[in-house]
C-alpha positions in Angstrom: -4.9 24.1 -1.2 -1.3 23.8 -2.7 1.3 22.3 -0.2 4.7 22.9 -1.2 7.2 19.9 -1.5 9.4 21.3 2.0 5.9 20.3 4.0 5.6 16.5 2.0 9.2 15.7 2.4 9.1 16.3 6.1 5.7 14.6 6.1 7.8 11.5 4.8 10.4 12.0 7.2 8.4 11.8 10.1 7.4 8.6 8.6 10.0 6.9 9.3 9.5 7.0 12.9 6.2 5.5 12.7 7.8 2.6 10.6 9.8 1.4 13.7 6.8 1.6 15.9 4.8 -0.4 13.3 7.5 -2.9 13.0 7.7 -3.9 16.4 3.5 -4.9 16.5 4.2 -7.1 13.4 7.1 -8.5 13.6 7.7 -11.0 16.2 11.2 -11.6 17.5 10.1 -15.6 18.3 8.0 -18.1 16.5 7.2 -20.4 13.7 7.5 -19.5 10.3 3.8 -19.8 8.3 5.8 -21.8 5.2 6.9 -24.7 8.2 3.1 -25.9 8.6 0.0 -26.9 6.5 -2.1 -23.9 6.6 -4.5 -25.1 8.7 -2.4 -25.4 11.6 -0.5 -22.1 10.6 1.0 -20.7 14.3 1.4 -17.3 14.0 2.6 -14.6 17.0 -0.3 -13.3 18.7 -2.3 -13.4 21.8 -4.2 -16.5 22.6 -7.5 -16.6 24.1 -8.6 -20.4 25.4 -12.4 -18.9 26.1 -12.8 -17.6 22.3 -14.0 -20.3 19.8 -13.3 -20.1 16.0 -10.3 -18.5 14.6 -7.0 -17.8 17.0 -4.9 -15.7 14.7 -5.5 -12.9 11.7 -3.9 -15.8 9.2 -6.8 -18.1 10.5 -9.7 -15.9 9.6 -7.9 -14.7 6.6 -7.9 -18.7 5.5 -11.3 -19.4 6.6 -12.4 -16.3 4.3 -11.3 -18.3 1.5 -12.4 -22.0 2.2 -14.5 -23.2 -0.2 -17.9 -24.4 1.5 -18.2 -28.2 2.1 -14.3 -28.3 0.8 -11.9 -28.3 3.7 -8.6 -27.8 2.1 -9.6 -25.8 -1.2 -9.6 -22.1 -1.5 -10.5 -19.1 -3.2 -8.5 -17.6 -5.0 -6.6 -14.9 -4.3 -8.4 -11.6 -4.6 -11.6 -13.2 -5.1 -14.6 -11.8 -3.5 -15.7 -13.3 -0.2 -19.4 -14.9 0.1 -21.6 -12.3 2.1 -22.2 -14.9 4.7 -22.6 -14.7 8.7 -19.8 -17.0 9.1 -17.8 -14.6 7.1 -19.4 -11.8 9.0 -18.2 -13.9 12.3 -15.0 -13.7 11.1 -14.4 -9.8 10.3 -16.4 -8.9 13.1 -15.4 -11.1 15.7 -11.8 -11.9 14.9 -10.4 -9.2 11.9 -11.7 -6.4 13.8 -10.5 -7.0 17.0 -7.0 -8.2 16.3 -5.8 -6.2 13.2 -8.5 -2.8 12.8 -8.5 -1.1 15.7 -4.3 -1.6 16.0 -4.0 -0.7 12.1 -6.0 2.7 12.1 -4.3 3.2 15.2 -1.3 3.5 13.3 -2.3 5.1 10.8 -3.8 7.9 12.9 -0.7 8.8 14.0 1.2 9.3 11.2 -1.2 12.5 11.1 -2.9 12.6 13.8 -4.3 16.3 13.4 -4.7 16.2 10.0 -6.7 12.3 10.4 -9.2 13.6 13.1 -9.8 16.9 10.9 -10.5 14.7 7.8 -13.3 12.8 9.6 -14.6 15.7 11.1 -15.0 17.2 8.1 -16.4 14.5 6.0 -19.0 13.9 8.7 -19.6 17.8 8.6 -19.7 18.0 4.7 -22.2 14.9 4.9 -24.6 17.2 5.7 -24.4 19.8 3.2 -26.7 18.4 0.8 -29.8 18.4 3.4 -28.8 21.7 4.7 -28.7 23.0 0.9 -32.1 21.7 0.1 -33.6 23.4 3.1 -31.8 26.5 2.3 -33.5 26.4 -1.3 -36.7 25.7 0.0 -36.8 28.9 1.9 -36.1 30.8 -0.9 -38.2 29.6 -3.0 -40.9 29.7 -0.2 -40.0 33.4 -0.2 -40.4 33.7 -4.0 -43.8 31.9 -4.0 -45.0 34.6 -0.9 -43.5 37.7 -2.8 -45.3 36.4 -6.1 -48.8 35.8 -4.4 -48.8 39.0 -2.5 -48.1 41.4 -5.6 -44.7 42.7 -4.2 -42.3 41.1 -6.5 -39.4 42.5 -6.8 -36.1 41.6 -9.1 -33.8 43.4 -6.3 -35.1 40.6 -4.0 -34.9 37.6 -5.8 -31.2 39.0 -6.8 -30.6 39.4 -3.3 -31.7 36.2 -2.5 -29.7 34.1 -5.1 -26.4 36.2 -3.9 -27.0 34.4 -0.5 -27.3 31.2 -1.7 -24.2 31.8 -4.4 -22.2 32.9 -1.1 -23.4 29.9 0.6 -22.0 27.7 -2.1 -18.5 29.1 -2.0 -18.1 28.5 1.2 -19.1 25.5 0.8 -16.8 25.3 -2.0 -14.1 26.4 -0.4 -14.3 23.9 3.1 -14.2 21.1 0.3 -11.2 22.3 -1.5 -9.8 22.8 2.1 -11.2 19.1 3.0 -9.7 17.4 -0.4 -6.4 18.8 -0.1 -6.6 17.5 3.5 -7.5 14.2 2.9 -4.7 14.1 0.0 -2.3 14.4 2.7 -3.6 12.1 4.9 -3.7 9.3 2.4 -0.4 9.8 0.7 1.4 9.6 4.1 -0.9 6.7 4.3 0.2 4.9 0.9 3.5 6.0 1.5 3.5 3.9 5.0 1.6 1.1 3.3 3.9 0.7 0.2 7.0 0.4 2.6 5.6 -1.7 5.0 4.5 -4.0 2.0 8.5 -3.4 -0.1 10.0 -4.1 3.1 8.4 -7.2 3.9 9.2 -8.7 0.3 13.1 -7.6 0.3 13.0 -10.0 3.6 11.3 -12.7 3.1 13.8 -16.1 1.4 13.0 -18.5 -0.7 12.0 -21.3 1.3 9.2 -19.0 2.5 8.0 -17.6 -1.1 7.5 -21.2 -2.1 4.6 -21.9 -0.5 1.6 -21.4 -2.4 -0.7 -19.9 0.6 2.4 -17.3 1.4 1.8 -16.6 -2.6 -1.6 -16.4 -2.1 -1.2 -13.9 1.5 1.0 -11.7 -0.2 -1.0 -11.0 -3.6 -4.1 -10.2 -1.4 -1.4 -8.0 0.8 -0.3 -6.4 -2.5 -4.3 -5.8 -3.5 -4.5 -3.9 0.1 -1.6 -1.9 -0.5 -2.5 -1.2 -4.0 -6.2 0.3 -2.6 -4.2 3.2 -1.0 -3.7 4.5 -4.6 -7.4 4.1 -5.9 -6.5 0.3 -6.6 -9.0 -0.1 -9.2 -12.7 -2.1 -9.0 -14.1 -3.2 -5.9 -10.9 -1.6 -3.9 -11.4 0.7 -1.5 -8.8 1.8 1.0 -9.3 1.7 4.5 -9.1 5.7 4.9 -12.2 5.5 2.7 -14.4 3.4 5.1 -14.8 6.7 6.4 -17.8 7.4 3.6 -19.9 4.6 5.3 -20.1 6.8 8.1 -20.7 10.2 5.9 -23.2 8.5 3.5 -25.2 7.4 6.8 -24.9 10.6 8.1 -25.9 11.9 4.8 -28.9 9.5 4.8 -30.2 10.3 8.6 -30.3 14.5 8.0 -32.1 14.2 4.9 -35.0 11.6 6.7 -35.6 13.8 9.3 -35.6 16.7 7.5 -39.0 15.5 5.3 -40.4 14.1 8.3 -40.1 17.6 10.4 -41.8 19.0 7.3 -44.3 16.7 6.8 -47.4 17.7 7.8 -51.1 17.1 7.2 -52.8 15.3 4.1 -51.4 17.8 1.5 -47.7 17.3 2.6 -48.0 13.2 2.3 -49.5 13.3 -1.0 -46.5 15.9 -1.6 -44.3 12.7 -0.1 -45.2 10.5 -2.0 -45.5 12.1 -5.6 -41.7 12.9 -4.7 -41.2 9.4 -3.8 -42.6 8.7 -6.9 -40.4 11.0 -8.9 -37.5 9.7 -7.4 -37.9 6.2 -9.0 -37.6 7.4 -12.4 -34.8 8.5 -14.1 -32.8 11.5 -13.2 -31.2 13.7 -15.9 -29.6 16.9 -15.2 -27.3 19.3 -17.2 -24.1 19.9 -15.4 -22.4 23.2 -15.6 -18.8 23.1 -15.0 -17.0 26.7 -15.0 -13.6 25.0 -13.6 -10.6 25.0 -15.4 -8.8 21.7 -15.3 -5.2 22.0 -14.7 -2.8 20.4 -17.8 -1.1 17.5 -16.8 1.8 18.0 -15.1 4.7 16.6 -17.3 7.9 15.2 -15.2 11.2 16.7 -15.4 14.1 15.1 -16.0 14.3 14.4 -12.2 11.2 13.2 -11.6 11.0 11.2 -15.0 14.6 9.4 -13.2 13.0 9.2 -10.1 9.7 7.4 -11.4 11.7 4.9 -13.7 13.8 4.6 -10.6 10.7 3.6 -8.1 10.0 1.0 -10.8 13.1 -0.5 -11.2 12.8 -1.0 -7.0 9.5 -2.6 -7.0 10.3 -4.8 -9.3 13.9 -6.0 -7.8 11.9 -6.7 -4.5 9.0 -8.7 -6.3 11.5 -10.6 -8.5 11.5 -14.4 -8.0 14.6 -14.5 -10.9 16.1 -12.3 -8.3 15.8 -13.3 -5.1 18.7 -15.6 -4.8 21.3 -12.5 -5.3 19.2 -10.0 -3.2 20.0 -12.4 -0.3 23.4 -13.4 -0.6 24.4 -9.9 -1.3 22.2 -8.5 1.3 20.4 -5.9 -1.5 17.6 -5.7 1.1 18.3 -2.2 2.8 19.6 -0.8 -1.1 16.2 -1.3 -2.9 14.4 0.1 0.5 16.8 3.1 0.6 16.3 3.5 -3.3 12.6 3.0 -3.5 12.5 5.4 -0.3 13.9 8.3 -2.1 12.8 7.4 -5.4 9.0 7.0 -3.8 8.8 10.6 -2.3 10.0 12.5 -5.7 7.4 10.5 -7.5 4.8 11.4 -4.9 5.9 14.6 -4.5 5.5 15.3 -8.5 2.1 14.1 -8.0 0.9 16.3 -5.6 -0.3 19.2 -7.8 -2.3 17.3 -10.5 -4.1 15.6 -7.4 -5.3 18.6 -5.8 -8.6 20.5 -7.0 -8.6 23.8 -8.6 -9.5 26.2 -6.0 -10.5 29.2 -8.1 -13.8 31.5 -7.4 -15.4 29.4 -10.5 -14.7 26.0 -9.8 -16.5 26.2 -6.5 -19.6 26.8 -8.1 -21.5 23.5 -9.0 -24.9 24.9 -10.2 -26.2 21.8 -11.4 -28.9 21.3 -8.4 -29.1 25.0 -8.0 -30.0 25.1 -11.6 -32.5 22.3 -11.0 -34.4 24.3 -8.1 -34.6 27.4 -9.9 -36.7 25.7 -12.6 -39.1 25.4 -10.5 -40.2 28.8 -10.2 -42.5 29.1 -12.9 -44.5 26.8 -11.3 -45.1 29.2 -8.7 -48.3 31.0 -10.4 -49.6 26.9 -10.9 -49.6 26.6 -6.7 -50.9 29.5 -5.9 -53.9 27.7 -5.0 -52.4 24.3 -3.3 -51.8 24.4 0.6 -48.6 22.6 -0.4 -45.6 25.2 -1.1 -43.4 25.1 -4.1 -40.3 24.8 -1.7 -41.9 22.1 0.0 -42.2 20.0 -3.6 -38.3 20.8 -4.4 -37.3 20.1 -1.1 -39.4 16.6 -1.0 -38.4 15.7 -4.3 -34.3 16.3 -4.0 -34.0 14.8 -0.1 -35.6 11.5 -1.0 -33.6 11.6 -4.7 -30.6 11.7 -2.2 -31.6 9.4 -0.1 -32.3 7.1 -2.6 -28.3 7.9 -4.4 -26.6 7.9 -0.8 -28.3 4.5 0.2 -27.2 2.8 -3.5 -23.8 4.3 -2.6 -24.3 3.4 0.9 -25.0 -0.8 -0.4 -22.0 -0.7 -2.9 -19.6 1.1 -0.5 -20.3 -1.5 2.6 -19.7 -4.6 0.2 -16.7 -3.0 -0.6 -16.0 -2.5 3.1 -16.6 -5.8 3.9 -14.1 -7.3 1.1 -11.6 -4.8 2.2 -11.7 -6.1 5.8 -10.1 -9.4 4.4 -7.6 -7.6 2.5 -6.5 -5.8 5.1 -6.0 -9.1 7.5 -4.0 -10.3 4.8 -2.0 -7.5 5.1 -1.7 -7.6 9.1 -0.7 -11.2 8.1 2.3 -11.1 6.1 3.6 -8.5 8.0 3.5 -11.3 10.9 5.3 -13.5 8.3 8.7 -14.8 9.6 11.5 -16.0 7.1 11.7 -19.5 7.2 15.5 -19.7 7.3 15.4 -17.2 10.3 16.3 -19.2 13.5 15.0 -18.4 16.9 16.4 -16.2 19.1 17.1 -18.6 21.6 19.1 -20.5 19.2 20.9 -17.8 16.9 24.9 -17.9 17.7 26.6 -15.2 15.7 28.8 -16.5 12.9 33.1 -16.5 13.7 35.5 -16.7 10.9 38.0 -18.6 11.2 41.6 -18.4 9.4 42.1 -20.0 6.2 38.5 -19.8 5.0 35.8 -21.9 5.8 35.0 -25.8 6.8 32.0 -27.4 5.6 30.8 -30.9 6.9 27.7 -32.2 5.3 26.2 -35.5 6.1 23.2 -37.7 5.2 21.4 -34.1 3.8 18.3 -34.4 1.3 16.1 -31.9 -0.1 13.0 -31.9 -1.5 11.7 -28.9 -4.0 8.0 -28.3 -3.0 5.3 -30.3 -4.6 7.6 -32.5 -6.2 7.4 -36.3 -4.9 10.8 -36.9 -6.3 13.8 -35.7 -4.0 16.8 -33.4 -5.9 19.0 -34.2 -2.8 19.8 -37.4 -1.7 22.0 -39.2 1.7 24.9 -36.0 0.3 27.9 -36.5 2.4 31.2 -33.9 1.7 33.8 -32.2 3.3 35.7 -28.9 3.1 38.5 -28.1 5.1 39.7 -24.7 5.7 41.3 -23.3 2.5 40.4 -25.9 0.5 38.8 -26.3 -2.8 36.3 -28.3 -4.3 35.0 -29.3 -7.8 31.3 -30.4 -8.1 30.8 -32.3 -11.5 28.2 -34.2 -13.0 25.4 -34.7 -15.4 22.5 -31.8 -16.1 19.8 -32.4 -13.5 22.3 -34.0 -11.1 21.6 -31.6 -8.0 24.7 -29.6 -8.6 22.7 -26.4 -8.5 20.5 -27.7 -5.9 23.6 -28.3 -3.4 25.0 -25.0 -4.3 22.1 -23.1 -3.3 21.6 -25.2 0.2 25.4 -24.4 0.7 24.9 -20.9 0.2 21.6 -20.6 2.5 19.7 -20.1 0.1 17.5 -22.8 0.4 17.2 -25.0 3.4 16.8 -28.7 3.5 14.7 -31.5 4.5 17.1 -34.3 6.5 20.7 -34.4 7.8 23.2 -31.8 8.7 25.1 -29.4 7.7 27.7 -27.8 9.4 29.9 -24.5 8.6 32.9 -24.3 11.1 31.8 -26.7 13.0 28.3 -25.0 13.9 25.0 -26.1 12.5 24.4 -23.8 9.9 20.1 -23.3 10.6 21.4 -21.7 13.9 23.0 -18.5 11.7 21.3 -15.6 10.5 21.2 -15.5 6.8 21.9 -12.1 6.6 24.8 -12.4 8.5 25.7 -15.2 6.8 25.7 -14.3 3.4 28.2 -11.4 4.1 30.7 -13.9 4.2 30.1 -15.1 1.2 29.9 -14.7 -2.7 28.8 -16.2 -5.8 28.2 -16.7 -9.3 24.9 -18.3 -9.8 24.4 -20.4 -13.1 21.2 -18.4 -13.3 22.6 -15.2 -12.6 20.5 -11.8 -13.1 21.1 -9.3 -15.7 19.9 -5.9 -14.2 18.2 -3.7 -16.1 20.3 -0.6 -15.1 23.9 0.7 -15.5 27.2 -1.7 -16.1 28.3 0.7 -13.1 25.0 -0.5 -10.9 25.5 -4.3 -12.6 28.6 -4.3 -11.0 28.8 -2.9 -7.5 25.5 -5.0 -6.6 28.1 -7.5 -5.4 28.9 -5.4 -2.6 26.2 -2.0 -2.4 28.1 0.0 0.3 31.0 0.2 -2.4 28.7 0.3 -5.4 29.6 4.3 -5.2 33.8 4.1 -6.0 34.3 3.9 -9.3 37.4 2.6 -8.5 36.1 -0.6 -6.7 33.8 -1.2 -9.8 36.7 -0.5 -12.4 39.2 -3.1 -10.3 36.4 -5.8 -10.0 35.8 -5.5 -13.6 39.6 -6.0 -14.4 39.7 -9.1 -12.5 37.1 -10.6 -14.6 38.8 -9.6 -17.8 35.4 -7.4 -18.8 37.4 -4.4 -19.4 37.7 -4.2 -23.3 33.9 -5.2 -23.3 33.1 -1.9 -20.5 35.5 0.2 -23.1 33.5 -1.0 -26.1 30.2 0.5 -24.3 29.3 3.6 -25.9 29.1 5.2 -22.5 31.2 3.3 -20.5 30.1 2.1 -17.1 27.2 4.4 -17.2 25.7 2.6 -20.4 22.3 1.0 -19.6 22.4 -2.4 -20.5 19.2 -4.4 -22.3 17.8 -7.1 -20.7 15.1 -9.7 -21.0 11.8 -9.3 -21.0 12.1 -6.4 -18.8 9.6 -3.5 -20.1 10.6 0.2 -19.5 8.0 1.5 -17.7 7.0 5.4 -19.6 5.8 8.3 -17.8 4.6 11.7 -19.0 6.9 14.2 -20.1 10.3 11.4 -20.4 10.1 11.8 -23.8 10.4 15.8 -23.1 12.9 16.0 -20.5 15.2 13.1 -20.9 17.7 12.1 -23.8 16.7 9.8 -26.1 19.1 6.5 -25.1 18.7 3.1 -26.7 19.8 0.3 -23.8 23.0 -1.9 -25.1 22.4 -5.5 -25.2 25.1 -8.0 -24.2 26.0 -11.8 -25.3 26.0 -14.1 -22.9 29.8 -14.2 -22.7 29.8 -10.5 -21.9 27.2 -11.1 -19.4 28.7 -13.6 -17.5 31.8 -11.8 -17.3 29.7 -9.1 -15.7 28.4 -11.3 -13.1 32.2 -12.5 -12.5 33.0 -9.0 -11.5 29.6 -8.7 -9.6 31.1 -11.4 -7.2 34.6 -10.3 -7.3 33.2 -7.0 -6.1 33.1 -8.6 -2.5 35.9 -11.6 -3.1 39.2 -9.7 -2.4 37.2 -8.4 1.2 38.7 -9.8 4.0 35.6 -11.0 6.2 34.7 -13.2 3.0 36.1 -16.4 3.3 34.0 -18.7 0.9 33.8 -18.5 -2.7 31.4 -20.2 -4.4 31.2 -20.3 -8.2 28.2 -22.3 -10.8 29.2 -22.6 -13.7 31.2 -19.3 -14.4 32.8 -20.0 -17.3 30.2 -21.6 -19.0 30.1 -19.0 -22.0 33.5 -18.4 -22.3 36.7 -20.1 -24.2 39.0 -22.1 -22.9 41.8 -19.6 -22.7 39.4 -17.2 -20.6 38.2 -19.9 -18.3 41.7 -20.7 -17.5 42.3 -16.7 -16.5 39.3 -16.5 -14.5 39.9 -19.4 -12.1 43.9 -17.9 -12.4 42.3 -15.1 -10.8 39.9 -16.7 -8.2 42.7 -18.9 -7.1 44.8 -15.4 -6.4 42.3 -14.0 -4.8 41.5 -17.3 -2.3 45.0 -16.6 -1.3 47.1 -14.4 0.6 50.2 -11.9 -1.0 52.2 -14.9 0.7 50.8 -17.8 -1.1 48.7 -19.0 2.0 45.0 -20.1 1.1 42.5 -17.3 2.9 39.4 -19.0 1.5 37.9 -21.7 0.5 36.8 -21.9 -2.7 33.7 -24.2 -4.1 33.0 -24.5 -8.1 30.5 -26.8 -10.3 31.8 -27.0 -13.5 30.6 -29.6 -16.9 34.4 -29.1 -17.4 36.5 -31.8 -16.2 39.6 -30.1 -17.2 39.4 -27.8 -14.9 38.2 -29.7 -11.9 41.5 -31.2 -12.0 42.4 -27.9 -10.1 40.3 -28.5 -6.8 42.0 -30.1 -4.2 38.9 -32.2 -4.2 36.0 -33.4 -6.3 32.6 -34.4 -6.0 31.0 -36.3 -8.6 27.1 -36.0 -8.2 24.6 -38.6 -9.7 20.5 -38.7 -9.7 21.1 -36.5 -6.5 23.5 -37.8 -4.6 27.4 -38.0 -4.6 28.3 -41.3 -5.9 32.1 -40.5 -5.8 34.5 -38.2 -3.5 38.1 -37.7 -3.2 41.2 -36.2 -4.8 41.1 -36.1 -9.1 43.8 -38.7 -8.6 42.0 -40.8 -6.4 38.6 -41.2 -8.6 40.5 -41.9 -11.6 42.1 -44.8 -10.1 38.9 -46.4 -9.2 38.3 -46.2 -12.8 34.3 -45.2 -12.0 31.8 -42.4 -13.2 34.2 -39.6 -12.8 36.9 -41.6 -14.6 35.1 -42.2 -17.8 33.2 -38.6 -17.8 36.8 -37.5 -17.6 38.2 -39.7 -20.7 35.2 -38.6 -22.6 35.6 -35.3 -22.5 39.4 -35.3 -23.2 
């Protein structure tokens, strides 16, 4: 059954409806973040039950899954199997189940939920095919062996005979092509879901949050879950597939009572058990397949786009390297929009080489057919046995299926059982709050204020996880409106550090840290951040267009050319955009990224080798990635680490010519504050103030003037680098 693309794409439209509805179960408006506590004490939104002993939350039965016996605080690791114990049975049964199952096939039911009910109906219907078939075979042989012994053989019955059973089988055929092409549906709207729920989750959470190793640990068992939606690879199964537990039991029950309703008397037992016997040794059979296998279906230019597209996404949103500049410029919504369409072209282009061929031929699986039909000759050998040749066949392929369905049945439940752990991992991170998030209760909205912003900082420290050693120490600064500042100091100072607790990007450990005279913890990141812009000294280089490079610093204007072409002027990058050999649309090279391939690219798309920049060209890029947003009125704080780094002195002097034009108005009044770190004394001299940063902390602040007078640090890193 062939659906065309018009049905999928409004399949994955009415997805998006679901997504809200999903949203609101996981995602609670209040509580405490999972990275804030030790992760036995993890607090996480859900209902509490004071009678129920054990495990409160999804996240605590998820942990206790991986607790090493006899070792309190050491773990599994991720993706490892879980013991087949009754404490871990406890757990899925007692806790998984009824917190996160029941609520996440809920869900997914009603993504589909016609097409859902219909694929368990028919599984559970199909289930009993192979029982039904064996009796059906029986009979006819019966038949043959009483048409032999009485002396009326005839060819025109046994053909008869065989066309009812061939009829049989392609309708049986055809309900299963019906039933795969159902079940295809079902689970790429499924996936689909999955893989968005998992992206979006990713694009939201910060830094602060990704640190902790047990969040790492939650989210690559999440990722294992979603990846199980797609066949996942060994020992994955998706939950739509815990549907074959019930089939293969199903399966298991017809066949049993069919041999013991036709079990009868000594001669049928010994029958029994000779089959019983049979079925222990090996079984070989000759398979006859008349089906044509579809050709793989190539890509088209489109699709091939599409795919490289999709990958491109993924990638962004799983991207530590990247995560810094995904938040400040609020990238979150682009990569989900992106991946969104990207994801349903890709699927889409999938769809036909999934489905099974649904010709006349391919419906006709002889093999056990085959098998029963050998039997006949045996016919003129029981002509004196009480025990009927359909009776043998029919023993002897029931209990070889019972014997395959309950090896299947064994390796399918372990399966189940590790995928019931997966999937609370899953129900887990989406439960995950981002650290820097405040409550609701104490959110204010951010106000800007004329002139830029003011930054008070006192007493603040910072600690990077698992290091004993703090990178921020007592740091004490101030920033009025409109003014600028100069950080200086050695390598490993905490100049980098500061910026990125400045720019919300990380949080911090002791003190405050105020941003117009409001604590900044009680604003929204997001909100935040669209204030702001930057250059970080560890910028990312994009894998994708100068064009795309560019209007990252500010996505809703990424489409006008125009906004790119004036951005890239103001960083003095256009002779290098000229010198492309496509311009802004030239694909630039970057490292240790690997182009994903897909079948038919090669075919469909032109052959175009990715231009590699130095690192002067590529921080000028990033210049113009900040500017893109700078010159916007609601930004009013410009923060830049080492921008000029690569670059000579004459262009460094242009650049901060141009970020000091933009901090001001067309009347000369400052708009925006401006904050810089910079190895280069020389120019720090242009900040209204400077901050010389030692082992942490900031030994020295005040005017250039004023530290070279007191003749201290700054003063002699000054003299030695003129």
């Amino acid at each position: 059954m062939h659906l065309p693309p018009s049905y999928y794409f409004d399949m994955c439209q009415r997805l998006s409806s679901h997504m809200l509805v999903f949203a609101d179960f996981h995602f609670p408006s209040r509580g405490t973040p999972l990275a804030r506590h030790s992760p036995t004490k993890e607090s996480l939104s859900t209902s509490r039950r004071p009678a129920r002993k054990g495990p409160e939350t999804i996240y605590d039965a998820w942990l206790a899954s991986r607790t090493l016996p006899g070792h309190k605080d050491s773990y599994l690791v991720a993706g490892a199997q879980r013991q087949l114990s009754l404490a871990n049975a406890r757990l899925a049964f007692c806790t998984i189940l009824q917190e996160c199952v029941f609520d996440f096939f809920k869900k997914l039911w009603g993504l589909n939920p016609v097409r859902t009910t219909l694929m368990m109906s028919l599984n559970i219907v199909r289930s009993l095919f192979p029982a039904f078939r064996g009796y059906s075979q029986a009979m006819i042989i019966d038949e043959l062996q009483s048409l032999i012994a009485s002396g009326s053989f005839t060819w025109s019955r046994l053909v008869c005979l065989i066309s009812t059973e061939l009829l049989r089988r392609i309708v049986e055929g055809l309900l299963d092509s019906f039933a795969f092409s159902n079940e295809n549906v079902v689970l790429d709207s499924a996936r689909f879901f999955v893989e968005y729920q998992q992206l979006e989750q990713r694009v939201r959470l910060d830094v602060p949050t990704l640190a902790d190793p047990i969040v790492r640990d939650l989210l690559q068992e999440s990722d294992l879950f979603a990846r199980s939606f797609s066949g996942g690879g060994f020992g994955l199964l998706s939950p739509l597939d815990f549907v074959r537990i019930l089939s293969l039991t199903t399966e298991i029950i017809s066949h049993i009572l069919l041999v013991i309703s036709l079990t009868r008397g000594a001669t049928h037992l010994g029958v029994l058990l000779l089959s019983v016997f049979s079925a222990t040794l090996p079984f070989l059979a000759t398979w006859f397949s008349f089906a044509s296998h579809q050709a793989e279906h190539p890509f088209n230019a489109r699709e091939a786009r599409a795919a490289e597209r999709h990958e491109r996404m993924r990638n962004l949103a799983y991207s530590d390297v990247h995560r810094p500049e995904i938040a400040l410029f609020g990238l979150g919504d682009w990569i989900l929009k992106s991946w969104t369409n990207a994801r349903k072209i890709v699927l889409s282009s999938e769809q036909p080489s999934t489905l099974r061929d649904s010709s006349l031929l391919s419906q006709l699986n002889l093999s056990d057919f085959m098998f029963a039909l050998q039997n006949i000759p045996l016919v003129l050998l029981m002509q004196s046995s009480s025990a009927s040749l359909g009776s043998l066949t029919l023993y002897r392929s029931s209990i070889q299926s019972v014997v395959f369905a309950c090896g299947n049945l064994i390796r399918t439940t372990k399966m189940a059982f590790q995928g019931i752990f997966l999937m609370s991992a899953f129900c887990a991170s989406m439960k995950l709050k981002p650290r820097l998030q405040p409550k609701d209760e104490d959110m204010v909205a951010y106000n800007p204020l004329p002139g830029g912003v003011s930054i008070e900082v006192s007493g603040l420290s910072y600690t990077y996880p698992g290091s004993s050693e703090p990178a921020l120490k007592n740091i004490n600064l101030s920033v009025a409106h409109g003014e600028s500042l100069a950080i200086v100091g050695f390598n490993g100072s905490g100049k980098s550090t500061l910026a990125k607790v400045l720019l919300r990007i990380l949080d911090f450990d002791r003190g405050t840290l105020q941003v117009n005279g409001v604590d900044i913890r009680r604003y929204h990141p997001d909100e935040y951040h669209r204030h702001l812009t930057a250059v970080f000294q560890g910028f990312s280089k994009f894998n994708a267009t100068v064009k795309e490079n560019v209007g990252l610093g500010h996505v809703v204007r990424m489409a006008q050319r125009s906004a790119v072409e004036k951005a890239i002027h103001l960083a003095e990058a256009d002779a290098i955009v000229e010198s492309l050999p496509h311009g802004l649309r030239t694909i630039l090279e970057t490292p240790g990224f690997e182009t994903v391939s897909y079948p038919g690219m090669s075919n469909h798309l032109p052959t175009a080798q990715n231009h590699g920049l130095s690192g002067g060209e590529w921080q000028r890029i990033a210049i113009a990635r900040a500017f893109m947003r700078a010159s916007q009125p609601e930004v009013d704080l410009l923060l830049f680490d080492e921008p000029t780094s690569s670059l000579d002195a004459y262009a460094q002097n242009q650049i901060f010519d141009t970020i000091d034009k933009i901090s001001r108005s067309p009347s000369g009044a400052k708009t925006k504050s401006v904050i810089f770190i910079t190895h280069r004394l020389s120019t720090a001299r242009r900040a209204d103030k400077v901050a010389m940063m030692e082992n942490g902390t900031i030994s020295e602040f005040g005017t250039h003037q004023e530290l070279i007078q007191r003749n201290g640090s700054y003063a002699a890193l000054y003299r030695a680098s003129i």
